[in-house]
C-alpha positions as CSV (number, residue, x, y, z in Angstrom):
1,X,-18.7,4.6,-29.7
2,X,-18.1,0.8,-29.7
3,X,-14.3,0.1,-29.2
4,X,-13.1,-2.6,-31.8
5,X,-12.1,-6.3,-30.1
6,X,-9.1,-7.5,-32.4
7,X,-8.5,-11.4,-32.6
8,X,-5.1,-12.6,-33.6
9,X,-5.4,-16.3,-35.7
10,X,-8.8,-15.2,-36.7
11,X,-9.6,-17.3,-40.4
12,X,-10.1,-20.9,-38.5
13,X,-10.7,-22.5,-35.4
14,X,-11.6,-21.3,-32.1
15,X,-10.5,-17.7,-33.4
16,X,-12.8,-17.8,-36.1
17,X,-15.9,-18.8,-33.3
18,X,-14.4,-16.2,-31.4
19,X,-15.0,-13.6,-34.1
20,X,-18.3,-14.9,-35.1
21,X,-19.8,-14.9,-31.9
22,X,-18.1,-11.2,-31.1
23,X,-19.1,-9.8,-33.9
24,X,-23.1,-9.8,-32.8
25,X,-22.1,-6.6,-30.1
26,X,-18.6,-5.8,-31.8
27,X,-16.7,-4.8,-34.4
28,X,-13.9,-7.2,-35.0
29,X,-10.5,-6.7,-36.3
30,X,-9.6,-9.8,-37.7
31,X,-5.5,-10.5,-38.0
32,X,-4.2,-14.3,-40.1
33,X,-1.7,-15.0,-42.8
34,X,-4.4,-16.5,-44.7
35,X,-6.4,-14.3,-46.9
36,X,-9.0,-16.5,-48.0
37,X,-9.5,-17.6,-44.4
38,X,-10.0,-14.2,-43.6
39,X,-12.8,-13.4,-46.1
40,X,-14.3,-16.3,-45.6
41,X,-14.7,-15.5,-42.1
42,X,-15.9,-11.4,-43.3
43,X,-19.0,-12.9,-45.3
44,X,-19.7,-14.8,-41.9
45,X,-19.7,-12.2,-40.2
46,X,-22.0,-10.0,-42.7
47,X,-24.1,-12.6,-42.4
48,X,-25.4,-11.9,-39.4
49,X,-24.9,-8.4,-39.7
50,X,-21.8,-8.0,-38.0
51,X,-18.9,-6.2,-39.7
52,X,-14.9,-6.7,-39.5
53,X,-11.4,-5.2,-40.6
54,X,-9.7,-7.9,-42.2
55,X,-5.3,-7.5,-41.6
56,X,-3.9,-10.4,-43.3
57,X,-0.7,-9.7,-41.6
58,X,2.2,-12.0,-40.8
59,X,2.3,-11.5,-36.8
60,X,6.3,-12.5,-36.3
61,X,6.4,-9.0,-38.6
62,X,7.0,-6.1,-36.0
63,X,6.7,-3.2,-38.3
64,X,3.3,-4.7,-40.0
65,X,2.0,-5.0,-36.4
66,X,3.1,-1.6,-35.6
67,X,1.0,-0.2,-38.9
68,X,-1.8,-2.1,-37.6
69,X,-1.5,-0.8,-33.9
70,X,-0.9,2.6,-35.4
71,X,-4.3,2.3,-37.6
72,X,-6.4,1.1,-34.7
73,X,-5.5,4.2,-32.5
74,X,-6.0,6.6,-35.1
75,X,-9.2,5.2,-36.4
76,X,-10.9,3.6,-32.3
77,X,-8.3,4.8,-29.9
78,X,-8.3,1.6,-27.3
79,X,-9.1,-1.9,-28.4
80,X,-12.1,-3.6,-26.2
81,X,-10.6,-7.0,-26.3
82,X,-8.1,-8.5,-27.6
83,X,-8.3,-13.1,-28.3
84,X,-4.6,-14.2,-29.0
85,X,-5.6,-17.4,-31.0
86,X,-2.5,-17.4,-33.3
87,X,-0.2,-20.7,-32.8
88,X,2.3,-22.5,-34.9
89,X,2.1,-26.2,-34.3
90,X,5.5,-27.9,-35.5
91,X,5.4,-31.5,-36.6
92,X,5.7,-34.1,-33.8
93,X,9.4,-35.1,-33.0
94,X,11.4,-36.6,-30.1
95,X,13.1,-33.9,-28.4
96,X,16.6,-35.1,-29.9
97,X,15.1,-34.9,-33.3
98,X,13.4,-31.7,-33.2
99,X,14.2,-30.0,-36.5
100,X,16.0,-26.4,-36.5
101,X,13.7,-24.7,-38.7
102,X,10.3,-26.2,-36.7
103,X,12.3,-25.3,-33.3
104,X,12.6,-21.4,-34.4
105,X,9.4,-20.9,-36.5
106,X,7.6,-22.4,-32.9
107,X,9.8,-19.9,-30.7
108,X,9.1,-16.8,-33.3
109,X,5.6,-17.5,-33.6
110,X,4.4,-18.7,-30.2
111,X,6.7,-16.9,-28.0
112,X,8.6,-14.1,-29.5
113,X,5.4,-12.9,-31.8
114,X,3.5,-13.0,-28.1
115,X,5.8,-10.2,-27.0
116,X,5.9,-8.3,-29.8
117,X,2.3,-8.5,-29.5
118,X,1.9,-7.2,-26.2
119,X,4.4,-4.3,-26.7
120,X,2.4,-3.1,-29.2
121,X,-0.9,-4.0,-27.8
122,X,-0.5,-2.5,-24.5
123,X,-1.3,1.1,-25.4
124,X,-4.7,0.4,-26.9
125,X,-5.1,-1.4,-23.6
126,X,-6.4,-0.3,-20.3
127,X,-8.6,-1.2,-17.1
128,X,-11.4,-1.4,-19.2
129,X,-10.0,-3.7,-21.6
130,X,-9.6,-7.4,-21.4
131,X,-7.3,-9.8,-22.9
132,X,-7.6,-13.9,-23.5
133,X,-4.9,-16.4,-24.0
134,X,-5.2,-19.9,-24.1
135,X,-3.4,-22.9,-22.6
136,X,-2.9,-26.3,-24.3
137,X,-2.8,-29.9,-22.1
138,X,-0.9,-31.3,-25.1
139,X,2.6,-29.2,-23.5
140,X,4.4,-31.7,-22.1
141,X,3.6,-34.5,-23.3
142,X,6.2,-37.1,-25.6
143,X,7.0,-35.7,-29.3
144,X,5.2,-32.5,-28.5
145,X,8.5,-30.9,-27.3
146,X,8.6,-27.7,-30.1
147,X,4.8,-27.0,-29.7
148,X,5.2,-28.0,-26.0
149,X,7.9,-26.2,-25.2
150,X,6.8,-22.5,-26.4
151,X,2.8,-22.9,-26.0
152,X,4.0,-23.6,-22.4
153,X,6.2,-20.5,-23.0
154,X,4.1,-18.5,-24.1
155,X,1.2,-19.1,-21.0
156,X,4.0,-18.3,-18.5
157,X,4.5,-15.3,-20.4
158,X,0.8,-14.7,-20.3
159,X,0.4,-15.0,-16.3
160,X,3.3,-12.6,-15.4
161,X,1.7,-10.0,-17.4
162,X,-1.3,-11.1,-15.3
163,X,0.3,-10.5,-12.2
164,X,1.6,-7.1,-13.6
165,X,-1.6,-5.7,-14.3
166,X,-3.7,-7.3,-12.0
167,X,-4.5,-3.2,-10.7
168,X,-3.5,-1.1,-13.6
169,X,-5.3,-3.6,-16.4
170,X,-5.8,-4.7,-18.5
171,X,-7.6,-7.8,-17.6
172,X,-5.6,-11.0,-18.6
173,X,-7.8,-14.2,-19.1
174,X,-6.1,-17.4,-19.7
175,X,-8.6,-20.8,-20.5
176,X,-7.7,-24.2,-21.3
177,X,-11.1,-25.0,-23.8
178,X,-12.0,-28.4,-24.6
179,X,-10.1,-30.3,-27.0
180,X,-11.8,-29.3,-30.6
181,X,-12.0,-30.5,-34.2
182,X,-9.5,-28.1,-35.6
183,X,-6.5,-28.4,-37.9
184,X,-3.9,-28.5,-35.5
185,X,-5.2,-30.7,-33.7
186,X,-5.6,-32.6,-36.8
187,X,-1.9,-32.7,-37.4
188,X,-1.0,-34.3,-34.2
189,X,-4.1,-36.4,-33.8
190,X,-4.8,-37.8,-37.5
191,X,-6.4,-40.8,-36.6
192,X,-8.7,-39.5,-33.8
193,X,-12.4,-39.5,-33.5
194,X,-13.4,-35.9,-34.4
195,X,-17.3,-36.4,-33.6
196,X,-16.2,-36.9,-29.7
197,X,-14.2,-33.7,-29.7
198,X,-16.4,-30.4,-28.8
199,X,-17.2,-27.6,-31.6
200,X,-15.5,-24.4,-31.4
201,X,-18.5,-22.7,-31.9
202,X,-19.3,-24.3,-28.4
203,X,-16.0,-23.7,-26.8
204,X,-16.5,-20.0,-27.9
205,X,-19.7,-20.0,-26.0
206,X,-18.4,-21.0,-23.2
207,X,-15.3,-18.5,-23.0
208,X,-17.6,-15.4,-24.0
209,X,-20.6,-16.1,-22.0
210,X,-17.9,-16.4,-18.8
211,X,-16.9,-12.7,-19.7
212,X,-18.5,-9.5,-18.6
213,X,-18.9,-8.1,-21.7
214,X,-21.8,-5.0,-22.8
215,X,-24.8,-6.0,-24.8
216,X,-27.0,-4.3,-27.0
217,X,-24.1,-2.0,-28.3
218,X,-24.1,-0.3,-31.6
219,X,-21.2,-1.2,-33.7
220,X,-18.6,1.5,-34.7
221,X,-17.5,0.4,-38.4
């Protein structure tokens, strides 16, 4: 049997190269707000033969992620892999200015949501299993202080649980791709040249060819 790999912020963007790519060896559990993102993203993936379970689940929702953790153990058992793509990127503000509602939806979703995640996560999880974050080099930087702030949050968050598990698993990746053409970077870049940005569906090659992952495996749908 072919354990699922499960992206989070799957229906655009790198997740959504992610889940293309994966779904050639794996089945893919595919979790975003956005329903037409995600079925988008399932006739991709039939495409090529590939087949998904599409969640359209709000992840800042603990009992819908606990119904979806509860639904992969009783169906697979473990998860493979799981890509934590999800983000919220608030609108670009000087730190005195940051807005209240931007300021809590960016803590919930990038930082709060991440643990909630990982709670849940963690016992579909083990040696085997391996687990990819991904940093941003926009943290830090002037009016990116709510996107900043908790991406840069949510990373450090990332590498202790690295250092936790570093013998017990599972196996915590965390990259820093390539700036790409998506639609957050869109938000805070509007006037930037996209062609001289790299593709996601190149970014995704790189991150999953850098893994040691099975081949030739027959997919459990």
């Amino acid at each position: 049997m072919t354990y699922p790999i499960i992206i989070t912020g799957a229906s655009r963007g790198l997740g959504k190269a992610l889940a293309v790519k994966l779904s050639k060896e794996f089945h893919i559990i595919a979790v975003a707000r956005t329903t037409g993102g995600l079925e988008d993203l399932d006739d991709l993936i039939k495409s090529q033969g590939g087949s998904s379970t599409l969640a359209p689940i709000d992840i800042t929702d603990t009992n819908a992620v606990r119904y979806l953790c509860k639904m992969i153990y009783d169906r697979w058992g473990k998860l493979y892999l799981w890509a934590h793509c999800a983000v919220h990127a608030a609108p670009l503000s000087p730190a005195h200015f940051i807005n209240n509602r931007d300021w809590e939806k960016s803590v919930n979703i990038n930082i709060t949501a991440t643990r909630t995640l990982i709670v849940n996560f963690t016992p579909l999880l083990d040696k085997t299993s391996t687990v990819l974050f991904f940093e941003d080099t926009c943290s830090g930087r002037k009016f990116f202080g709510s996107y900043g702030a908790t991406k840069a949050g949510q990373i450090a968050l990332a590498n202790s649980w690295k250092k936790e598990t570093v013998n017990i698993g599972p196996s915590i990746r965390i990259f820093n791709p390539a700036p790409m053409p998506t639609a957050t970077r869109a938000r805070f870049f509007p006037g930037e040249d996209r062609k001289k940005l790299s593709n996601c569906d190149i970014e995704a090659d790189h991150i999953v060819n850098s893994l040691s992952l099975p081949k030739n495996l027959s997919r459990h749908n």
